[in-house]
N, CA, C and O atoms as a MOPAC input file, in Angstrom:
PM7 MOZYME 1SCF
protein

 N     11.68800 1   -17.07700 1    24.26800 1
 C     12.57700 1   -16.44900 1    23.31500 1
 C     12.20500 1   -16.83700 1    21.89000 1
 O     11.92700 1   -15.95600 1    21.07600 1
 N     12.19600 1   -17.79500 1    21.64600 1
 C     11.38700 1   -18.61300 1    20.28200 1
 C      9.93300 1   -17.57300 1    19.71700 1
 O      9.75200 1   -17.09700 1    18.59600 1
 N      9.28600 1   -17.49500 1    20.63100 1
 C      8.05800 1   -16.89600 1    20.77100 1
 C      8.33300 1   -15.53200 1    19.87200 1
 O      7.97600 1   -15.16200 1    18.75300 1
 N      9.05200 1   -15.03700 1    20.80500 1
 C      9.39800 1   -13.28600 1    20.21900 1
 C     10.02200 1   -13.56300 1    19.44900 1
 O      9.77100 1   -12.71000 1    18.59900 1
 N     11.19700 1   -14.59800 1    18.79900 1
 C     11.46300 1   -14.15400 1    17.27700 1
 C     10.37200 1   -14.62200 1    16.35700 1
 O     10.02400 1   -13.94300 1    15.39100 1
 N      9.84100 1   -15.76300 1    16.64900 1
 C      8.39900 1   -16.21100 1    15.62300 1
 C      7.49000 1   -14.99000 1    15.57000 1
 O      6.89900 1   -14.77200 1    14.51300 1
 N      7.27700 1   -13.95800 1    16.88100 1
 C      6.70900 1   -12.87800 1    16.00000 1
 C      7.17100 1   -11.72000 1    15.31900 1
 O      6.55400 1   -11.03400 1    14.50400 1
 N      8.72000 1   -11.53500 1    15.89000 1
 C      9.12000 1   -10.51600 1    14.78800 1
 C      9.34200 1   -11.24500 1    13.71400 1
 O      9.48800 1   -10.35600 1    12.87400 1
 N      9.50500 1   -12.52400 1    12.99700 1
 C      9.30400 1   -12.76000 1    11.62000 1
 C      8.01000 1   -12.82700 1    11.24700 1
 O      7.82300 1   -12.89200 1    10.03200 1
 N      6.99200 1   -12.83000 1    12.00400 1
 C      5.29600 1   -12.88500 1    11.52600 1
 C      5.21200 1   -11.53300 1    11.42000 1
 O      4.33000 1   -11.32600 1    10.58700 1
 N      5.64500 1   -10.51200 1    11.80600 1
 C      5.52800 1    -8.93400 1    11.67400 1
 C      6.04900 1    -8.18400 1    10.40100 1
 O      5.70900 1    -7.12400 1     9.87600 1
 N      6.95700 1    -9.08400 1    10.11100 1
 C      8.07600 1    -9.01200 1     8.87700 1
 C      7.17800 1    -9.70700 1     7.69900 1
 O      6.72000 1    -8.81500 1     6.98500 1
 N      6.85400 1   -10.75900 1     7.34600 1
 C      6.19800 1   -11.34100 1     6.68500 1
 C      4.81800 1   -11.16300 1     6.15900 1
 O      4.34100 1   -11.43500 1     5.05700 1
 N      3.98100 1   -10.31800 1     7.87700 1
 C      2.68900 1   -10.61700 1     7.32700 1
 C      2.23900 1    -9.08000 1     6.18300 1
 O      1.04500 1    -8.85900 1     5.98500 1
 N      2.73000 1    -8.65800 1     5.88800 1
 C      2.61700 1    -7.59800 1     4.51600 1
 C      1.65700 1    -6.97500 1     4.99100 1
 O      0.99500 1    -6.93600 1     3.95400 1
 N      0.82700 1    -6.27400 1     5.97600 1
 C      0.36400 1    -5.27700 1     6.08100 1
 C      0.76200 1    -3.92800 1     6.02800 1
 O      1.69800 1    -3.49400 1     6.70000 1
 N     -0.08900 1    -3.07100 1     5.05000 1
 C      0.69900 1    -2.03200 1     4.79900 1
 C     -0.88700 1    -0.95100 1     4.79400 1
 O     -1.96900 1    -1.40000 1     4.41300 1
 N     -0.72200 1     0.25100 1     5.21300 1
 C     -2.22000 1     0.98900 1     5.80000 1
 C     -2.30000 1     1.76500 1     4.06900 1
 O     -1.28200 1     1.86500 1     3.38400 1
 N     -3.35800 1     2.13500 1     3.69900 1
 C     -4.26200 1     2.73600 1     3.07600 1
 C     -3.15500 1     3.99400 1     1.57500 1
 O     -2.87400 1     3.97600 1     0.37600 1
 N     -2.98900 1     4.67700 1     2.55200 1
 C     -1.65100 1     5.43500 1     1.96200 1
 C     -0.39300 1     5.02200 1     1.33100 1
 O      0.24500 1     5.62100 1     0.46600 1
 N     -0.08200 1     3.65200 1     2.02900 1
 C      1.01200 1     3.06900 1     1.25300 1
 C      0.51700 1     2.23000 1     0.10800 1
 O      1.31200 1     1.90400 1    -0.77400 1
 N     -0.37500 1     1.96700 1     0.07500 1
 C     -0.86500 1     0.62600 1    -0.98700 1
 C     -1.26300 1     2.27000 1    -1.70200 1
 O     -0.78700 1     2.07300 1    -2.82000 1
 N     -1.70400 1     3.42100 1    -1.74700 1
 C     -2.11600 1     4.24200 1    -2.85000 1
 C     -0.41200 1     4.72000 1    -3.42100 1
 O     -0.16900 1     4.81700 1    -4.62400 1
 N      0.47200 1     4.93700 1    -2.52400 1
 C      2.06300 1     5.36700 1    -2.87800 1
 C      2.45800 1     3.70800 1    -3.87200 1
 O      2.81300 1     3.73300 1    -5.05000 1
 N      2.31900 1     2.66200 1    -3.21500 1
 C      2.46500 1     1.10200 1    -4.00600 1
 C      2.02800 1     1.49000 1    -5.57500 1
 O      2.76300 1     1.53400 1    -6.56100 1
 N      0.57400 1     1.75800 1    -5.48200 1
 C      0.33600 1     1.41600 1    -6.73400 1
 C      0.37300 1     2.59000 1    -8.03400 1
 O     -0.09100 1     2.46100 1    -9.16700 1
 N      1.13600 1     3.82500 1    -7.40300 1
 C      1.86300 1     5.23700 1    -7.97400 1
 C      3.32600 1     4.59200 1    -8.31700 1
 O      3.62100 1     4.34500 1    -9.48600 1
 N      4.34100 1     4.30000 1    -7.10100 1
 C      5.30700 1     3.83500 1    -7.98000 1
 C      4.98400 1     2.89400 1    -8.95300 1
 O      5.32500 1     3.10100 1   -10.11700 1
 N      4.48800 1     2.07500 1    -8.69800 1
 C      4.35000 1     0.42700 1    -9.55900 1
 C      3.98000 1     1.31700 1   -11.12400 1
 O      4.59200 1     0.88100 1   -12.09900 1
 N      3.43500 1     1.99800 1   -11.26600 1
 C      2.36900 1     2.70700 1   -12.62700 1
 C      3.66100 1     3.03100 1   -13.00600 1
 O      4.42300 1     2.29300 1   -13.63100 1
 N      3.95900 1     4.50900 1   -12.48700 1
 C      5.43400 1     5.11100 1   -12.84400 1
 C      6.78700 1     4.45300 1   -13.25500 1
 O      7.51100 1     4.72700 1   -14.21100 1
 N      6.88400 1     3.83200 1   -12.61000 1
 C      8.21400 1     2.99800 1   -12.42000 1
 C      8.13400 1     1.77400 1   -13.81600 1
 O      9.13300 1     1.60500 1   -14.51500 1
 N      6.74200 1     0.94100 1   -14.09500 1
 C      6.56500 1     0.00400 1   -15.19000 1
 C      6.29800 1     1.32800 1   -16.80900 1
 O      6.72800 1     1.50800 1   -17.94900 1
 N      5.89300 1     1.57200 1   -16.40400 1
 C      5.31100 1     2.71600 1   -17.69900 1
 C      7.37600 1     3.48700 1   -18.52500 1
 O      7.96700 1     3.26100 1   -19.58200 1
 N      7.76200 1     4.48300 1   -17.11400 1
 C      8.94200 1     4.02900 1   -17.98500 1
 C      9.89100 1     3.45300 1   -18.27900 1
 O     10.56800 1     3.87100 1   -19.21800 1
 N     10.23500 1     2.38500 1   -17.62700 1
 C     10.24700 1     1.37100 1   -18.18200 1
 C     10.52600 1     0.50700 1   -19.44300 1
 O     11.52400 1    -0.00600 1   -19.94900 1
 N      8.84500 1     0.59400 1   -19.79800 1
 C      8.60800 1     0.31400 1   -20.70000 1
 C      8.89300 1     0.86200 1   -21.92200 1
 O      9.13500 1     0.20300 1   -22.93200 1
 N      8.85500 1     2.68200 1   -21.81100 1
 C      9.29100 1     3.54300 1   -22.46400 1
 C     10.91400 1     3.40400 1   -23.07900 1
 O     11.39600 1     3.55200 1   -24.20200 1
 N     11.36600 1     3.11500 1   -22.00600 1
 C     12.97800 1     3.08200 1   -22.28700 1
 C     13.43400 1     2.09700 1   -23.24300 1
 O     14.31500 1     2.21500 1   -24.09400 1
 N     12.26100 1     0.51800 1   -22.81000 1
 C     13.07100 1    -0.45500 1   -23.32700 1
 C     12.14600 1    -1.24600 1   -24.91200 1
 O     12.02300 1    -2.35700 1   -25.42700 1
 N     11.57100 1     0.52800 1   -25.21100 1
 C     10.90900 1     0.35200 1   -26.58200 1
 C     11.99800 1     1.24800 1   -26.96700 1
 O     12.64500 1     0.91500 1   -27.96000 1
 N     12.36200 1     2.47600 1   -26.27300 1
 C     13.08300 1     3.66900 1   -27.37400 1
 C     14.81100 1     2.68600 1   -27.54800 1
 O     15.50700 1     2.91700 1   -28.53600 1
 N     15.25600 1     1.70400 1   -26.52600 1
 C     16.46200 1     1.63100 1   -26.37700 1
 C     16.41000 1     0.08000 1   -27.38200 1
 O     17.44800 1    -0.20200 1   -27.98100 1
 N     15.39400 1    -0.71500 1   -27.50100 1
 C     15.09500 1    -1.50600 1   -28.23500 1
 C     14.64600 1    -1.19200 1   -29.75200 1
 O     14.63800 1    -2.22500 1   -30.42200 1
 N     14.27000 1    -0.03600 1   -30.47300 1
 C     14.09700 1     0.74700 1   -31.49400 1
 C     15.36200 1     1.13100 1   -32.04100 1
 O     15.67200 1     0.64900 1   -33.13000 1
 N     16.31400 1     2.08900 1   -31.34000 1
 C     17.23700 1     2.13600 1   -32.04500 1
 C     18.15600 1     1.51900 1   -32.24500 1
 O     18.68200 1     1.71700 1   -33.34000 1
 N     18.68200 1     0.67900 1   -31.49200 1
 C     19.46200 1    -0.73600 1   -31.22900 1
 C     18.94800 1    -1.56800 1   -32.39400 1
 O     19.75800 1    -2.42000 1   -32.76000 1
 N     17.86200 1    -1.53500 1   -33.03000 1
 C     16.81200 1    -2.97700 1   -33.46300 1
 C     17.32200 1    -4.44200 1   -32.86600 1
 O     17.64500 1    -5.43700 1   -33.51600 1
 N     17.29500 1    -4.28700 1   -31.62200 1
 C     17.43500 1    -5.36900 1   -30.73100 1
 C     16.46800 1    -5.60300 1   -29.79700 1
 O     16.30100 1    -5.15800 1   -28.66100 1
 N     15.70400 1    -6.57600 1   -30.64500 1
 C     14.19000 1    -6.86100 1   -29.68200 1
 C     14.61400 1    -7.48500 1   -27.96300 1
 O     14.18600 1    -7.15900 1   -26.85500 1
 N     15.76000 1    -8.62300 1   -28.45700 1
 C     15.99200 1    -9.44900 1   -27.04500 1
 C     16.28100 1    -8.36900 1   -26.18100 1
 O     15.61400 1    -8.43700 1   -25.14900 1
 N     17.09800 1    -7.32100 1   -26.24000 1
 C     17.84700 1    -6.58400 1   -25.79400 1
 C     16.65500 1    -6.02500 1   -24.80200 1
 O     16.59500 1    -6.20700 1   -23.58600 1
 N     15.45200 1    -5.08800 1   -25.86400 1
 C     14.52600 1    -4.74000 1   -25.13400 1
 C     13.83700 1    -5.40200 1   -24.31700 1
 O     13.51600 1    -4.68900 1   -23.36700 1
 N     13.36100 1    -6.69700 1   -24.22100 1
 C     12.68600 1    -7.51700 1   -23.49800 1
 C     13.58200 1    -7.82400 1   -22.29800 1
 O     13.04600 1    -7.95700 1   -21.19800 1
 N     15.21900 1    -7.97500 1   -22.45800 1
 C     15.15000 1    -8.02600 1   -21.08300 1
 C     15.63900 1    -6.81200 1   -20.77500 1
 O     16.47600 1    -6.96000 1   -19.88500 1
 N     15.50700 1    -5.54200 1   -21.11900 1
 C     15.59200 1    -4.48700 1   -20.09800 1
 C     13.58200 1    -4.59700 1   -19.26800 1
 O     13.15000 1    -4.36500 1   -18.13900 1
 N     12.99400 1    -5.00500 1   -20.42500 1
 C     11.67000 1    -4.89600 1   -19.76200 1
 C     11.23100 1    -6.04900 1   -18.45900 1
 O     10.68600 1    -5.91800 1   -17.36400 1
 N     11.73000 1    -7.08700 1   -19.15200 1
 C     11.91800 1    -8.23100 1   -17.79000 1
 C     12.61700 1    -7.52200 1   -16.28000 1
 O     12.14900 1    -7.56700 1   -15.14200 1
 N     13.74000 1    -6.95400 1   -16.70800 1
 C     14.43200 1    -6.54800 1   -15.28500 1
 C     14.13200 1    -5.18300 1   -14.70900 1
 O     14.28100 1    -4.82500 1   -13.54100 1
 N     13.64100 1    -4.41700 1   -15.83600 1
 C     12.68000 1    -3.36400 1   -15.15200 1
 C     11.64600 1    -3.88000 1   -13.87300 1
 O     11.40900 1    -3.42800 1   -12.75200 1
 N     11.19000 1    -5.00100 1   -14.60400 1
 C      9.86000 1    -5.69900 1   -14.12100 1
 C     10.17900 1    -6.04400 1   -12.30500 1
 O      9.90200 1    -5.62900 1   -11.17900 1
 N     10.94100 1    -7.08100 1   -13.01700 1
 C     11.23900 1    -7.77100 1   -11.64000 1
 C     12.38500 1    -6.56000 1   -10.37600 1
 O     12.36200 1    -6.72000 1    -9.15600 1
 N     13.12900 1    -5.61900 1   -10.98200 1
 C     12.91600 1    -4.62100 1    -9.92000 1
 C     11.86000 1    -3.64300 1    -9.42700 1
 O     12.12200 1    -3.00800 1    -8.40600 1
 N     10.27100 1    -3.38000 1   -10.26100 1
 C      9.30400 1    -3.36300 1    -9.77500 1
 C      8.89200 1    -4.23200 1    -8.61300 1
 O      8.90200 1    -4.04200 1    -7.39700 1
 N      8.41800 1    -5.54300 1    -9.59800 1
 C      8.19100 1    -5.93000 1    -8.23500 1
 C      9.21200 1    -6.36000 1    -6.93300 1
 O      8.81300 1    -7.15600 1    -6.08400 1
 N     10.52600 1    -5.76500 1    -6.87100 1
 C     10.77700 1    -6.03000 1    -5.72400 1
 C     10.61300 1    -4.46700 1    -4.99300 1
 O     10.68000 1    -4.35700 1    -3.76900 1
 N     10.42100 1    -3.43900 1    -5.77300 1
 C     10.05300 1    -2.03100 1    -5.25500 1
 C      8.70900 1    -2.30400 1    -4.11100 1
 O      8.75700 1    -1.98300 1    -2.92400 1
 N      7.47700 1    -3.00200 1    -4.82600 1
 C      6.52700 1    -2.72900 1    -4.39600 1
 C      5.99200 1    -3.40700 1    -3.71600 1
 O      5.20200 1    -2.99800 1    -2.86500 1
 N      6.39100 1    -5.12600 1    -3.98300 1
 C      5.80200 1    -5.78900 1    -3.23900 1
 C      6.20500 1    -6.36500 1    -1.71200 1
 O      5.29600 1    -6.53600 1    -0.90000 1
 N      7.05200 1    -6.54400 1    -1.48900 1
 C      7.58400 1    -6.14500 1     0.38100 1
 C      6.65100 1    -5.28500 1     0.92600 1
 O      6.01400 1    -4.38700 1     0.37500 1
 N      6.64300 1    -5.68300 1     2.12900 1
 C      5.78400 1    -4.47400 1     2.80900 1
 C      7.21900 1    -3.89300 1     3.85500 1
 O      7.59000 1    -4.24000 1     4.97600 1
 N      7.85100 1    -2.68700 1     2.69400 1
 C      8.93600 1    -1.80300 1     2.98300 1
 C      8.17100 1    -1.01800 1     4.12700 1
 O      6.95700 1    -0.81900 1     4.10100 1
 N      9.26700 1    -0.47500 1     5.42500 1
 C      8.54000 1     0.37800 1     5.98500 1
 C      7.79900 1     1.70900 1     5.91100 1
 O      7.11400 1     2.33000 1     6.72400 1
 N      8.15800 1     1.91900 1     4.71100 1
 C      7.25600 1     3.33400 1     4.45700 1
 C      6.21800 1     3.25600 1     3.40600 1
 O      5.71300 1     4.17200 1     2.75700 1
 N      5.97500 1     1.84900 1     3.35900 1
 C      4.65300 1     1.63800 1     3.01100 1
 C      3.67400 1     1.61800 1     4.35800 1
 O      2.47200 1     1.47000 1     4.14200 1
 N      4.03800 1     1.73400 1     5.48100 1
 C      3.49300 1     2.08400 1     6.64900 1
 C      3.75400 1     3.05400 1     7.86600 1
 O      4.00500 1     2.79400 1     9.04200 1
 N      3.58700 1     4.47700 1     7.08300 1
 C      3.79000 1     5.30300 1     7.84200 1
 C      2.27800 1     6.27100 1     8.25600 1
 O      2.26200 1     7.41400 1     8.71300 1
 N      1.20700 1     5.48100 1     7.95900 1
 C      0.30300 1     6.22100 1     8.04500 1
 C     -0.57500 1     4.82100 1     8.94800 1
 O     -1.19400 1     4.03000 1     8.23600 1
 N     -0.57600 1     4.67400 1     9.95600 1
 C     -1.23700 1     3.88800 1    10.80800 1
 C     -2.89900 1     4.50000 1    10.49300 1
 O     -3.20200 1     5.67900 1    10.30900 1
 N     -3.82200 1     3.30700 1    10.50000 1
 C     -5.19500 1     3.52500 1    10.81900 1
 C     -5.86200 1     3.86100 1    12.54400 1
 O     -5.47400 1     3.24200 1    13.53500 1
 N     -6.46600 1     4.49400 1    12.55700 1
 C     -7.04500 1     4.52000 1    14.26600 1
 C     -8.62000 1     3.80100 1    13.92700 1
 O     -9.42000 1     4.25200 1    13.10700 1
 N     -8.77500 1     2.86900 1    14.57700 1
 C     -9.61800 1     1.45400 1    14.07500 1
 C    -10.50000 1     2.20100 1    15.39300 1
 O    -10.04600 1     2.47500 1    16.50300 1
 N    -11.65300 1     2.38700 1    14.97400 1
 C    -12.71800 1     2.36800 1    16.59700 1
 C    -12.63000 1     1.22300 1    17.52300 1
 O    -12.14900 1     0.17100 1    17.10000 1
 N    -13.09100 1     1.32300 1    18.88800 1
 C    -13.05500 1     0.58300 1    19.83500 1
 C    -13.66500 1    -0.67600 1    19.90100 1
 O    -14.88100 1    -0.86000 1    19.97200 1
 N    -12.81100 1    -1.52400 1    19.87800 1
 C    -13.80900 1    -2.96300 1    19.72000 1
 C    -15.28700 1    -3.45400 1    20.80200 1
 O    -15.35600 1    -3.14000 1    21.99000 1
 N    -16.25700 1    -4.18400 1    20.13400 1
 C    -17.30200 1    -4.19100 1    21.10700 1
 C    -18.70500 1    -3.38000 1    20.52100 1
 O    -18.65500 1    -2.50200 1    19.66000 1
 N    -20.06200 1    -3.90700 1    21.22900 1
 C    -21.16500 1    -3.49500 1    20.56600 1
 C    -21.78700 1    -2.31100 1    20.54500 1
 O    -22.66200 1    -2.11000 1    19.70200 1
 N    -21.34700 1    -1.10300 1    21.69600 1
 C    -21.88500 1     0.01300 1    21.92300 1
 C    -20.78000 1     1.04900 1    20.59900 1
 O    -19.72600 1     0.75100 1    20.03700 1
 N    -21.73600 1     2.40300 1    20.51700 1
 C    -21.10700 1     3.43000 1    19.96500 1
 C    -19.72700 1     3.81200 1    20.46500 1
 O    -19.50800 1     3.46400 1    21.62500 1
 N    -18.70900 1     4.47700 1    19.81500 1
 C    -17.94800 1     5.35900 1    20.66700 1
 C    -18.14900 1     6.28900 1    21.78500 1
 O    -17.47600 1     6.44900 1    22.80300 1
 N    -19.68800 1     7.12100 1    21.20100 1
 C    -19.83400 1     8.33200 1    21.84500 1
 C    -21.06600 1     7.95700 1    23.15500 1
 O    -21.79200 1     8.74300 1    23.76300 1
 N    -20.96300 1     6.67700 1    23.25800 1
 C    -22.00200 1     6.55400 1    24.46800 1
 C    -21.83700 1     7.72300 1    25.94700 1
 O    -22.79400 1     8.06800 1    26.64000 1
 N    -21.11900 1     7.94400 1    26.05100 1
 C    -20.60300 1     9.25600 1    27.33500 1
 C    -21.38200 1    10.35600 1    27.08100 1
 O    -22.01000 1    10.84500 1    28.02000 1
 N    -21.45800 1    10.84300 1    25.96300 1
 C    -21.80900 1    11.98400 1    25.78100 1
 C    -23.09200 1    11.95000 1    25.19400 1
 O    -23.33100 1    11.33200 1    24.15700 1
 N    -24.23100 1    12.84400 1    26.07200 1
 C    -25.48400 1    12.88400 1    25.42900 1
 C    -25.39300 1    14.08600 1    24.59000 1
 O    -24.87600 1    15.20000 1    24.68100 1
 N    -26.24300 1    13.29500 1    23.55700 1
 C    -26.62500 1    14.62500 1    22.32000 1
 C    -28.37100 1    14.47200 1    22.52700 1
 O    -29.15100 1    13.59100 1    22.88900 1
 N    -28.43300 1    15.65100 1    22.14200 1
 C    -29.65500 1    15.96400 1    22.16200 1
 C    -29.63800 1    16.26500 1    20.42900 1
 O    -28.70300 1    16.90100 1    19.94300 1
 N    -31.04600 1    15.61000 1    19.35700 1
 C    -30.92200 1    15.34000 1    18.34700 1
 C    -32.32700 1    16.73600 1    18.09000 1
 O    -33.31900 1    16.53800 1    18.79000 1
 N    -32.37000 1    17.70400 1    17.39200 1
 C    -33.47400 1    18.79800 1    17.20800 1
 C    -33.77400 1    17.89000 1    15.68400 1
 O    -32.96300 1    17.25500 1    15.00800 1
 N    -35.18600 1    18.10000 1    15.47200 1
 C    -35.95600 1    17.53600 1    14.29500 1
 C    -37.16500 1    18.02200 1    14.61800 1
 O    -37.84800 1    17.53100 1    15.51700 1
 N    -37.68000 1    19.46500 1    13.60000 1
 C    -38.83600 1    20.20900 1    13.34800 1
 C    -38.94100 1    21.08200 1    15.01700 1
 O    -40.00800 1    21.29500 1    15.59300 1
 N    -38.07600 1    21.33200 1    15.35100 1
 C    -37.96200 1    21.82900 1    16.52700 1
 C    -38.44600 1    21.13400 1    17.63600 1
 O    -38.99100 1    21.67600 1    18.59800 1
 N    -38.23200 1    19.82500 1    17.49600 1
 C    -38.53900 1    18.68100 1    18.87800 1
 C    -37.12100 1    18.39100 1    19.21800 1
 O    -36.18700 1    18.74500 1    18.49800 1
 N    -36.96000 1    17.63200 1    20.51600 1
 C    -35.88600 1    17.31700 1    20.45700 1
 C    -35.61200 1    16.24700 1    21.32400 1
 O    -35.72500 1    16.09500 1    22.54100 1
 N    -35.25900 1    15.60900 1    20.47800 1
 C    -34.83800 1    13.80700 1    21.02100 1
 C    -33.98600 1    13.80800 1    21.92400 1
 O    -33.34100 1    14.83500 1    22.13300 1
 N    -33.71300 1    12.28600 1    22.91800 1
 C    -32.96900 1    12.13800 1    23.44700 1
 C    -32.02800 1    11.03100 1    22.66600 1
 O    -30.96700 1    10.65800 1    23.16800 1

């Protein structure tokens, strides 16, 4: 019993996230800091309240990174299909016959 919760918290923890989510990760992260940043120059400009702006930009921040950095589940909705482990090809089953100058290999 120990076992199986030590790995659903190692499943939880270990932050793997496939290909698609780390490209969606680093789209929000851009989007999400950029305005942001925007806001807490225009809302820090007319205010002329620098502190003010810095921490809208601080807490922008740090709800970034809690947006992006978890490995949320739909940073993994696109599983990889990894080839078959071991030294031969996939396609060992199937012979191809390879044509080159009209010869043709086995």
């Amino acid at each position: 019993m120990a076992d199986q919760l030590l790995e659903q918290v190692r499943d939880v923890v270990d932050g793997q996230i496939d290909f698609e989510g780390q490209k969606l990760a680093e789209t929000l992260a851009t989007v999400f800091l950029a305005s942001i940043g925007g806001i807490s120059l225009v809302v820090g400009f007319f205010l002329q309240d620098i502190a003010l702006s810095l921490k809208i930009g601080l807490g922008g921040t740090a709800l970034a990174f809690l947006l992006v950095v978890p490995p949320w589940p739909f940073f993994k909705q696109h599983p990889v299909k990894w080839l078959p482990v071991g030294g031969e090809s996939a396609i060992t089953s199937v012979q191809q016959n390879i044509v080159i100058d009209e010869k043709t290999l086995a």
